[in-house]
Short mmCIF file of the C-alpha atoms (twelve columns), coordinates in Angstrom:
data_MODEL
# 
_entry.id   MODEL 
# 
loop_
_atom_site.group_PDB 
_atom_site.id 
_atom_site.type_symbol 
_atom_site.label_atom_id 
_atom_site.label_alt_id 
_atom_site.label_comp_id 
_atom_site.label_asym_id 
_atom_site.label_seq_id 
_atom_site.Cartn_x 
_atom_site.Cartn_y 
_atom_site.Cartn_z 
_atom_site.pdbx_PDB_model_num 
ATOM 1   C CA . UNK A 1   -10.100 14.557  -8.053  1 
ATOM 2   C CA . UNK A 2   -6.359  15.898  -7.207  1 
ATOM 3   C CA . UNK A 3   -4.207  13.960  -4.623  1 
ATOM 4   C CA . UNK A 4   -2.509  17.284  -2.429  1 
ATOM 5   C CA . UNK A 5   0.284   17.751  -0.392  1 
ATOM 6   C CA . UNK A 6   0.102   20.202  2.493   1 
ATOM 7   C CA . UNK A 7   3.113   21.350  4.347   1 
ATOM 8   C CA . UNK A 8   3.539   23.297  7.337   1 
ATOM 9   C CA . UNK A 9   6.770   24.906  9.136   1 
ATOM 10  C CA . UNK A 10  7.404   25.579  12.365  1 
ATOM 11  C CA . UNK A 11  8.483   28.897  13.552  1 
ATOM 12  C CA . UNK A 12  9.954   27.391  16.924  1 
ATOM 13  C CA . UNK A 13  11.394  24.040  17.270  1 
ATOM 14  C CA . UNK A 14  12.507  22.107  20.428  1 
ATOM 15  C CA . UNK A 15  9.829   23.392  22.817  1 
ATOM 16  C CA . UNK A 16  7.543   19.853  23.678  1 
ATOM 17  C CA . UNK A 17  4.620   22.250  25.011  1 
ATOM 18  C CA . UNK A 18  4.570   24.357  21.598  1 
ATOM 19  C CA . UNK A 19  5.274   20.902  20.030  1 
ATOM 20  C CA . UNK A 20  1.593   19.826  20.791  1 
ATOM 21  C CA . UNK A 21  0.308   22.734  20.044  1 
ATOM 22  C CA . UNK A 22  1.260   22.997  16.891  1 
ATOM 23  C CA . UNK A 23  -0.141  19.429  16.109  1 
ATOM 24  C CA . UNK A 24  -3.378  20.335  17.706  1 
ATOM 25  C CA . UNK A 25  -3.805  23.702  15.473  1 
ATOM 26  C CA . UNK A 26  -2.906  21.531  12.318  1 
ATOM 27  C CA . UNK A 27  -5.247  18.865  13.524  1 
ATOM 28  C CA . UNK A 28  -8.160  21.227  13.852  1 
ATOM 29  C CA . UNK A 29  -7.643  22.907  10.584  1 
ATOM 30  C CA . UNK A 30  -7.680  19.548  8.972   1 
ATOM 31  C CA . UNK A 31  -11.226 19.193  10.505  1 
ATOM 32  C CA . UNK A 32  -12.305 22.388  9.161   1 
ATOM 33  C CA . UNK A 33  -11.340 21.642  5.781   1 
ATOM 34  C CA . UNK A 34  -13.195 18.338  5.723   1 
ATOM 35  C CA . UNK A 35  -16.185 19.357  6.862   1 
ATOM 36  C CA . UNK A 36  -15.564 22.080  4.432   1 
ATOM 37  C CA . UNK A 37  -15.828 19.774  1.710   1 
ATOM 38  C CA . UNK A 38  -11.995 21.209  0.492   1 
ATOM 39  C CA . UNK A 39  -10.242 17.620  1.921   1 
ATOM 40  C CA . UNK A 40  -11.263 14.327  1.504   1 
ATOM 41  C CA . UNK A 41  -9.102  10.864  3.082   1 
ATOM 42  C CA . UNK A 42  -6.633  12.802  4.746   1 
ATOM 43  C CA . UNK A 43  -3.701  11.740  6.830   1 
ATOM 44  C CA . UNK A 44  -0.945  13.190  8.876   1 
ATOM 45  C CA . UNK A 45  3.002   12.782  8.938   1 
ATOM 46  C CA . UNK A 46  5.366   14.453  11.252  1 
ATOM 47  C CA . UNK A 47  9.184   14.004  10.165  1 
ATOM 48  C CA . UNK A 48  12.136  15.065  12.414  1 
ATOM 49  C CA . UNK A 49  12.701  18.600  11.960  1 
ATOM 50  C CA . UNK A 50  9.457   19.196  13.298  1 
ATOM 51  C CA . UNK A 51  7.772   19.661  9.764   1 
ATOM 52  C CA . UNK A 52  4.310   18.126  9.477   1 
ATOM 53  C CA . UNK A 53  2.787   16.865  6.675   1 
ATOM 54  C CA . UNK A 54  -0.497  16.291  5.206   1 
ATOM 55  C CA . UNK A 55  -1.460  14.171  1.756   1 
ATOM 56  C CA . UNK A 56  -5.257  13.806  0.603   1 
ATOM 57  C CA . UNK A 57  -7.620  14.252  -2.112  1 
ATOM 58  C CA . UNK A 58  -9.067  17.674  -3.232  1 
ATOM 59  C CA . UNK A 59  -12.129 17.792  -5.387  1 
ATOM 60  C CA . UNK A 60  -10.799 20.608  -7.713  1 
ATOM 61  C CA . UNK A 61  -8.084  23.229  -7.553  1 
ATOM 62  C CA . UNK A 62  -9.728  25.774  -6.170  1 
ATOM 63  C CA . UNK A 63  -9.963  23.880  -2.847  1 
ATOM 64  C CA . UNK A 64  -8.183  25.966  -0.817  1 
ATOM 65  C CA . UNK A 65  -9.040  29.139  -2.337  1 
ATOM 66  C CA . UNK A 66  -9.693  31.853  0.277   1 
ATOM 67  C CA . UNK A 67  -13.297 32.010  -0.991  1 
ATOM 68  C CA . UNK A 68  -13.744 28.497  -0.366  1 
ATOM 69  C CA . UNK A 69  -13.504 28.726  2.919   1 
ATOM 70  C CA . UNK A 70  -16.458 29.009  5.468   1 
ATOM 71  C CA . UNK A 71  -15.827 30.746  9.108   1 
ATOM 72  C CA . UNK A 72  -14.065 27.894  10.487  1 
ATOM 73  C CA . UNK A 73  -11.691 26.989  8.621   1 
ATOM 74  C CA . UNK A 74  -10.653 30.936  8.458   1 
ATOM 75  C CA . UNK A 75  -10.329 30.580  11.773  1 
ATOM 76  C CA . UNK A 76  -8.277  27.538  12.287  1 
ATOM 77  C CA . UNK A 77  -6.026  29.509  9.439   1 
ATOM 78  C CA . UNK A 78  -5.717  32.328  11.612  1 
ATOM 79  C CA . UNK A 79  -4.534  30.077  14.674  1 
ATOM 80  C CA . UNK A 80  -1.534  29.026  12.931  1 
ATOM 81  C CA . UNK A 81  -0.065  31.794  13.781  1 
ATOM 82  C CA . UNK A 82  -0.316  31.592  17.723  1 
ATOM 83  C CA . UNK A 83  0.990   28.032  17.595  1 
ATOM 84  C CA . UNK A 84  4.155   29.265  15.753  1 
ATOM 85  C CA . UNK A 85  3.158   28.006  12.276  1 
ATOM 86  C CA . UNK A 86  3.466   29.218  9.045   1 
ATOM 87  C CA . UNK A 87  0.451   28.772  6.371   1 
ATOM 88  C CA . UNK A 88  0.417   25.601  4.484   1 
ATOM 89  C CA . UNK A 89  2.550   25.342  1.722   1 
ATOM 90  C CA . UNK A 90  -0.031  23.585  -0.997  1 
ATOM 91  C CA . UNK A 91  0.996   21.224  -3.624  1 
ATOM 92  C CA . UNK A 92  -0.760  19.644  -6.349  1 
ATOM 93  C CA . UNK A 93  0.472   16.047  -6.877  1 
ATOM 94  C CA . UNK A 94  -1.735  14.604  -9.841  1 
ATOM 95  C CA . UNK A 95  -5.047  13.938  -10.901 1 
ATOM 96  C CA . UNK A 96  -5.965  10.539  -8.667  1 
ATOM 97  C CA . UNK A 97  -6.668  7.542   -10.842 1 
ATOM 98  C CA . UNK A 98  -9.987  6.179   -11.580 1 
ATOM 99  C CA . UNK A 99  -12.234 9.228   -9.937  1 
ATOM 100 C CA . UNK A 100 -14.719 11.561  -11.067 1 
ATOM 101 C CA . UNK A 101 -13.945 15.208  -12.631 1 
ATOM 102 C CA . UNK A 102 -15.644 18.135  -10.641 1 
ATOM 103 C CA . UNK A 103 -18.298 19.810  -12.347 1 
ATOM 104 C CA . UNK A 104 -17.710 22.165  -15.019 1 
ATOM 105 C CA . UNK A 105 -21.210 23.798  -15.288 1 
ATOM 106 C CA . UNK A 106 -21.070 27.572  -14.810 1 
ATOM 107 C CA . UNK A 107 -24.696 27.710  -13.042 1 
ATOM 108 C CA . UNK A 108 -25.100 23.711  -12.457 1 
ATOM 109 C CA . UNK A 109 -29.347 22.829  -13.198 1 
ATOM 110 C CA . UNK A 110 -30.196 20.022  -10.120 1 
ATOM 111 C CA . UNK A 111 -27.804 17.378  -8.542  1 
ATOM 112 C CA . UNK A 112 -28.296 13.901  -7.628  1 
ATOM 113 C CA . UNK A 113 -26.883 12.316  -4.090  1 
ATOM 114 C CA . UNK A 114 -25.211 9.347   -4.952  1 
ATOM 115 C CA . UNK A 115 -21.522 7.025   -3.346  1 
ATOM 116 C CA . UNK A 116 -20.572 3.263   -2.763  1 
ATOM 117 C CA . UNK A 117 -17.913 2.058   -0.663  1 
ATOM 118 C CA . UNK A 118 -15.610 2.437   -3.407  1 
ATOM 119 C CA . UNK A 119 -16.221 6.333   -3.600  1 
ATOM 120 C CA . UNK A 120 -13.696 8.966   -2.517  1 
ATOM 121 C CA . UNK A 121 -15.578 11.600  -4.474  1 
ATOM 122 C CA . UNK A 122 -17.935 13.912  -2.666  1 
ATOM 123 C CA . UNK A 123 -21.474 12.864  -2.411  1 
ATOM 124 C CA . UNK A 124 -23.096 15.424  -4.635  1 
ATOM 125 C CA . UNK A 125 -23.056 14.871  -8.110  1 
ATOM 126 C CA . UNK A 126 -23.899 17.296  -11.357 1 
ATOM 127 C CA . UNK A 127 -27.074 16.122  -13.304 1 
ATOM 128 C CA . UNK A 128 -26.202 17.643  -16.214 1 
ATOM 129 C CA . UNK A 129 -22.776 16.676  -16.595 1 
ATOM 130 C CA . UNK A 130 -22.291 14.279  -13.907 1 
ATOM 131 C CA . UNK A 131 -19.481 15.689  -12.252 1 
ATOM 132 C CA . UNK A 132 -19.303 15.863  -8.478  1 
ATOM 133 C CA . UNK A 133 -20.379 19.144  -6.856  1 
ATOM 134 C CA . UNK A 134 -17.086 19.962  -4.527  1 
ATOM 135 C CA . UNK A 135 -18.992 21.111  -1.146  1 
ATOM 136 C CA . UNK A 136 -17.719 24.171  -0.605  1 
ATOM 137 C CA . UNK A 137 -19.330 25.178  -3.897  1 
ATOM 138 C CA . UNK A 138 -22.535 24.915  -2.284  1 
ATOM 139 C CA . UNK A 139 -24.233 27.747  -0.331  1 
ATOM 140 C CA . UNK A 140 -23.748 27.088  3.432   1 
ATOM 141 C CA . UNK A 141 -26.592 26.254  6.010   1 
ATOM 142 C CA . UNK A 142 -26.388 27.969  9.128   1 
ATOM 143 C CA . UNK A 143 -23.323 25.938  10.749  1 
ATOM 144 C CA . UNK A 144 -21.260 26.510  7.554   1 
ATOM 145 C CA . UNK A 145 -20.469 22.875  7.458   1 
ATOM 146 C CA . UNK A 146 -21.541 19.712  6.023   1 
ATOM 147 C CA . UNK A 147 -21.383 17.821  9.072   1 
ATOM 148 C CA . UNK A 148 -24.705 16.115  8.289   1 
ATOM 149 C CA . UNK A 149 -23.904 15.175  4.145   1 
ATOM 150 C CA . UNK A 150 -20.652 13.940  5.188   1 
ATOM 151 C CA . UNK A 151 -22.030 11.548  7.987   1 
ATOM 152 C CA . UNK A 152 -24.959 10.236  5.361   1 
ATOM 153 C CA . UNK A 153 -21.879 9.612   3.393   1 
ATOM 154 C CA . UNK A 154 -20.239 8.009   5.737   1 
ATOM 155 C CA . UNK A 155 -23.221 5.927   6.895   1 
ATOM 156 C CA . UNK A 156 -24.061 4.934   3.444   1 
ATOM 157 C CA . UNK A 157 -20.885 3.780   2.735   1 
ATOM 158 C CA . UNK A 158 -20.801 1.494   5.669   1 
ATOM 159 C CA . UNK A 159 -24.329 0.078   4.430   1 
ATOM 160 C CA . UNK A 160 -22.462 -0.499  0.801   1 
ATOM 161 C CA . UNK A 161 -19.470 -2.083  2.710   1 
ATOM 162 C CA . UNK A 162 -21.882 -4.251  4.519   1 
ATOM 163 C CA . UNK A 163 -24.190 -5.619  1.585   1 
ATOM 164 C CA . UNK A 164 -20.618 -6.290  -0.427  1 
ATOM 165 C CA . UNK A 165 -19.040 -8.179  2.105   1 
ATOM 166 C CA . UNK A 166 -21.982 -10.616 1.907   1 
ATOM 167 C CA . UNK A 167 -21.206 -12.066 5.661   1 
ATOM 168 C CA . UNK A 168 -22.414 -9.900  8.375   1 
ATOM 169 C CA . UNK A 169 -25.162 -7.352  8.334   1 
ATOM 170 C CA . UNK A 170 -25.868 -7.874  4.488   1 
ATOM 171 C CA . UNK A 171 -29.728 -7.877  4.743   1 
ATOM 172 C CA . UNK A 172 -29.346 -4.810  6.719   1 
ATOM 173 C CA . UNK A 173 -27.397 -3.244  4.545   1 
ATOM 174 C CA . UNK A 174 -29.031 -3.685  1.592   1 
ATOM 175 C CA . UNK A 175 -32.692 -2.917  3.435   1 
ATOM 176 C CA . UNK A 176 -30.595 0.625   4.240   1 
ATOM 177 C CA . UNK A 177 -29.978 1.525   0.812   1 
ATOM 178 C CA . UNK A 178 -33.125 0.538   -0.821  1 
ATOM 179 C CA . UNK A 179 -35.765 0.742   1.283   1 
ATOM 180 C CA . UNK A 180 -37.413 4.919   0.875   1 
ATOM 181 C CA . UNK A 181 -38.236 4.954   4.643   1 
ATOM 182 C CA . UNK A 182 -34.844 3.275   6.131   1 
ATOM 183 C CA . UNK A 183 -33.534 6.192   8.274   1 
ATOM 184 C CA . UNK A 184 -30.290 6.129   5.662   1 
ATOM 185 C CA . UNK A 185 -32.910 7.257   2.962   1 
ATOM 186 C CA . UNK A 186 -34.596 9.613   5.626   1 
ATOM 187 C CA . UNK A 187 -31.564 11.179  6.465   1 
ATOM 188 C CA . UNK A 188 -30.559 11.490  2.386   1 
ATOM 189 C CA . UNK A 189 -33.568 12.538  1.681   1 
ATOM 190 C CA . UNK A 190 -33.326 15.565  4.283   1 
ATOM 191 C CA . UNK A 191 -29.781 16.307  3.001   1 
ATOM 192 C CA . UNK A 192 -31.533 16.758  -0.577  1 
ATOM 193 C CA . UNK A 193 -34.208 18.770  0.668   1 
ATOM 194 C CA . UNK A 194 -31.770 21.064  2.406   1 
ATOM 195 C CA . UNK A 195 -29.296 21.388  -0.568  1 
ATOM 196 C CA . UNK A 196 -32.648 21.761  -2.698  1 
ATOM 197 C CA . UNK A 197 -33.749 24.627  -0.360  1 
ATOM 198 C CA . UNK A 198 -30.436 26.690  -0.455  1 
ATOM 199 C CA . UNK A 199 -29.540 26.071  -4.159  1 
ATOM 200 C CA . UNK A 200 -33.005 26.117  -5.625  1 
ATOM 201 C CA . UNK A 201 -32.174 23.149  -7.792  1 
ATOM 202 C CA . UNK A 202 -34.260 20.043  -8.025  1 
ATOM 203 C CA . UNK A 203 -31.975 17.764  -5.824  1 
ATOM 204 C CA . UNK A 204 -32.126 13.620  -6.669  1 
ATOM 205 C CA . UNK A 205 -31.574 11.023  -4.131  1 
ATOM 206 C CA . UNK A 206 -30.419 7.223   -5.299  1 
ATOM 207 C CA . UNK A 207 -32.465 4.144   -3.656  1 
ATOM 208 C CA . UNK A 208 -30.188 0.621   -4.671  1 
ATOM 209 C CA . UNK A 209 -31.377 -2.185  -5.978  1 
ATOM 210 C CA . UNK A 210 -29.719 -5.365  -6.018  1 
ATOM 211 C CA . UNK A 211 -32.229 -8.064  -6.966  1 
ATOM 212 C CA . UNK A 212 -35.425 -8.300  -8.517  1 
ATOM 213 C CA . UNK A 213 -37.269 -11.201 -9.656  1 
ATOM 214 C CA . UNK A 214 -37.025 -11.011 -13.427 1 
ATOM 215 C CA . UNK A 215 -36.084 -8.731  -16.315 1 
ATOM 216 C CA . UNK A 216 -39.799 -8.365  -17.486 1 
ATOM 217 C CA . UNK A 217 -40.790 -7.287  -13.616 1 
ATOM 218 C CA . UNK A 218 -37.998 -4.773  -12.638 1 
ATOM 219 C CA . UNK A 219 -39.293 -2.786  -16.247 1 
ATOM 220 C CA . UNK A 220 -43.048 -2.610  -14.690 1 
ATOM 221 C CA . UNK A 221 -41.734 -1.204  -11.062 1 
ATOM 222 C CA . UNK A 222 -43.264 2.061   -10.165 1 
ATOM 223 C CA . UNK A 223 -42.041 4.948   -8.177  1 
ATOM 224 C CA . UNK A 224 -41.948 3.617   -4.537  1 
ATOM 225 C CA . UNK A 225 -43.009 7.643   -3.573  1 
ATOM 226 C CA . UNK A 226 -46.424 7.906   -5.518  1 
ATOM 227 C CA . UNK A 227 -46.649 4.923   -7.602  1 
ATOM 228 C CA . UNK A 228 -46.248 6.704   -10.723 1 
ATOM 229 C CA . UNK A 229 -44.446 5.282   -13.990 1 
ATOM 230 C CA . UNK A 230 -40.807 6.244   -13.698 1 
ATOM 231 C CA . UNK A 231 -38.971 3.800   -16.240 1 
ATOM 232 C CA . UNK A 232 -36.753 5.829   -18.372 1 
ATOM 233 C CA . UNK A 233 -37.004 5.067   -22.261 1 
ATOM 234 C CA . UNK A 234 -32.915 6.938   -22.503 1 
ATOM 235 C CA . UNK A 235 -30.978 6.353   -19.268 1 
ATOM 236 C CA . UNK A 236 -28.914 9.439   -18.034 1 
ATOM 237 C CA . UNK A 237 -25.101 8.664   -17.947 1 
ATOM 238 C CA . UNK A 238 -26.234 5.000   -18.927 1 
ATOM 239 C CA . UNK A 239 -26.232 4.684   -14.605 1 
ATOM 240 C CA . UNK A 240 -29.984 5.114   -14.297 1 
ATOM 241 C CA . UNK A 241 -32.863 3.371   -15.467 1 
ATOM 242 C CA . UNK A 242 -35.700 5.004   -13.336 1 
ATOM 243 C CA . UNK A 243 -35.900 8.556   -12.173 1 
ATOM 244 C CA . UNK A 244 -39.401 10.357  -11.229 1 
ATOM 245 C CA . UNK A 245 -39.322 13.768  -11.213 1 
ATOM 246 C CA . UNK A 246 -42.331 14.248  -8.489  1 
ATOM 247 C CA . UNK A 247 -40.387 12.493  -6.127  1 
ATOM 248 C CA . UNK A 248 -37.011 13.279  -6.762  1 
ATOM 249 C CA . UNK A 249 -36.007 9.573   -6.462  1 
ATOM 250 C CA . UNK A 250 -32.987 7.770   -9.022  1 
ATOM 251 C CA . UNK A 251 -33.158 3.818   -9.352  1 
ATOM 252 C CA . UNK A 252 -31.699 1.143   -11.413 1 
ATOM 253 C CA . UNK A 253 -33.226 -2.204  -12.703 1 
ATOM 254 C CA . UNK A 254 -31.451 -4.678  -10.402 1 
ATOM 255 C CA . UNK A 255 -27.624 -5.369  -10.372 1 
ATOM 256 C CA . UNK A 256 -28.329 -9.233  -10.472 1 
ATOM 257 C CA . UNK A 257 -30.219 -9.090  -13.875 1 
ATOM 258 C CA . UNK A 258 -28.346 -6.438  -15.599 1 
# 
C-alpha cells in the first residue's frame, strides 16, 4: 500500500463560477477512482493559487494506469478539460507503514474477503500469497464499479468498530460478523459469489469469532454451512484455523482462547 499525492492545475484562475467547477470535476473524479478500487482514504486540499490537492493510499503502482480505469473514471478524466484543468500530476510518496503488499501472483488461484476496523487495504485478499487483490484488477460487473464490495466493507468495518468499542451496539456487532445468515454475511457472501462468477476462482468469505466456551470445544466446531469437519491440521498464513472448501467459509478458533 503506497500513500499518493495528486495534483491538479488550473488553466484559469480568478473566475468564482469556474472556481466551483473545477472543485466539482476533481470531486467527481475522486469518486470514480474509489469506486474504482485505484484510491482508498482520500482527502482534499485547496491552497491559494488555486492548486488543489489530493493525498491517499493506492493499492499498487499501477493505480492510475490508463488500463486501470473503468468508463467512469475515463470520463471524469476527460472532464478536466472543460473545467480548465490539467491532468493530475501523480506522485508516489512511500510505501504506508504497517499494510499489506498487493498481490504478486501472475494468474492469482481463489481469494478470500476479509477487513477489521483497522484495515485500509482493499477487501479482497490473495489465497495463495495473501496479498490484497487491488479492485481494479478484477473483471468488472456490469456498472464497472465496486459500489457494492466497498459498502460491505464499509458496513463490516462499522460492525468491527462496534464489537471493539465494547459500549454500544457490541452484541450487534459481533452477531453481524459471525452469524452466516446476518445480512453483513448475506451481503459478503453475494459479493463472493459475484467475484467467484466473473473470475472463476473459488472466492472465501471470513465469519469472526470472538468467544467460545473452551479450547477442547472451538477444535470440535463444524462448518456452520453443511456441518461438515472443517478444522485445519496446518493453518494458512497462521490467520485461519477452519476453512471448508464446500462452503467457501474461513473461521478462527475464538480470539478469547487463543
Amino acid at each position: 500500500m503506497l500513500a499518493v499525492e495528486l495534483k491538479f492545475e488550473s488553466e484559469a484562475r480568478g473566475v468564482s463560477d469556474a472556481k466551483d467547477a473545477k472543485t466539482d470535476a476533481i470531486n467527481w473524479l475522486i469518486g470514480a477512482l474509489v469506486r474504482n478500487g485505484s484510491l482508498l482514504e482520500e482527502f482534499l486540499l485547496e491552497d491559494e493559487f488555486e492548486e488543489w490537492t489530493v493525498y491517499g493510499i493506492a493499492p499498487a503502482r499501477d493505480a492510475f494506469h490508463e488500463r486501470s480505469w473503468n468508463d467512469l473514471v475515463r470520463q471524469r478524466m476527460g472532464e478536466l478539460l472543460p473545467a480548465k484543468l490539467k491532468h493530475p500530476c501523480i506522485r508516489f510518496l512511500g510505501v504506508v507503514p504497517e499494510t499489506a503488499p498487493a498481490c504478486h501472483c501472475a494468474e492469482p488461484k481463489g481469494f478470500f474477503l476479509f477487513t477489521t476496523f483497522l484495515h485500509a487495504e482493499p477487501p479482497v485478499w490473495c489465497l495463495h500469497c495473501k496479498g490484497v487483490v487491488p479492485l481494479y484488477r478484477l473483471p468488472r460487473a456490469a456498472s464497472g464499479e465496486h459500489s457494492g464490495l466497498l459498502t460491505w466493507k464499509s458496513n463490516y468495518q462499522a460492525c468491527d468498530t462496534l464489537q471493539m468499542n465494547c459500549t454500544v451496539g457490541e452484541r450487534f456487532g459481533t452477531r453481524e460478523m459471525s452469524d452466516l445468515k446476518s445480512r453483513l454475511s448475506r451481503s459478503g457472501l453475494a459479493a463472493c459469489t459475484e467475484i467467484q462468477r466473473l473470475t472463476g476462482q473459488a472466492v472465501y468469505y471470513y465469519l469472526y469469532r470472538g468467544d467460545g466456551r473452551s479450547s477442547a470445544s472451538e477444535l470440535r466446531r463444524k462448518c456452520p454451512g453443511c456441518g461438515g469437519a472443517w478444522l485445519l491440521e496446518e493453518p494458512p498464513h497462521h490467520k485461519f484455523d477452519f476453512r471448508c472448501d464446500q462452503c467457501h467459509l474461513l473461521s478462527n478458533i475464538a480470539w478469547k482462547l487463543r
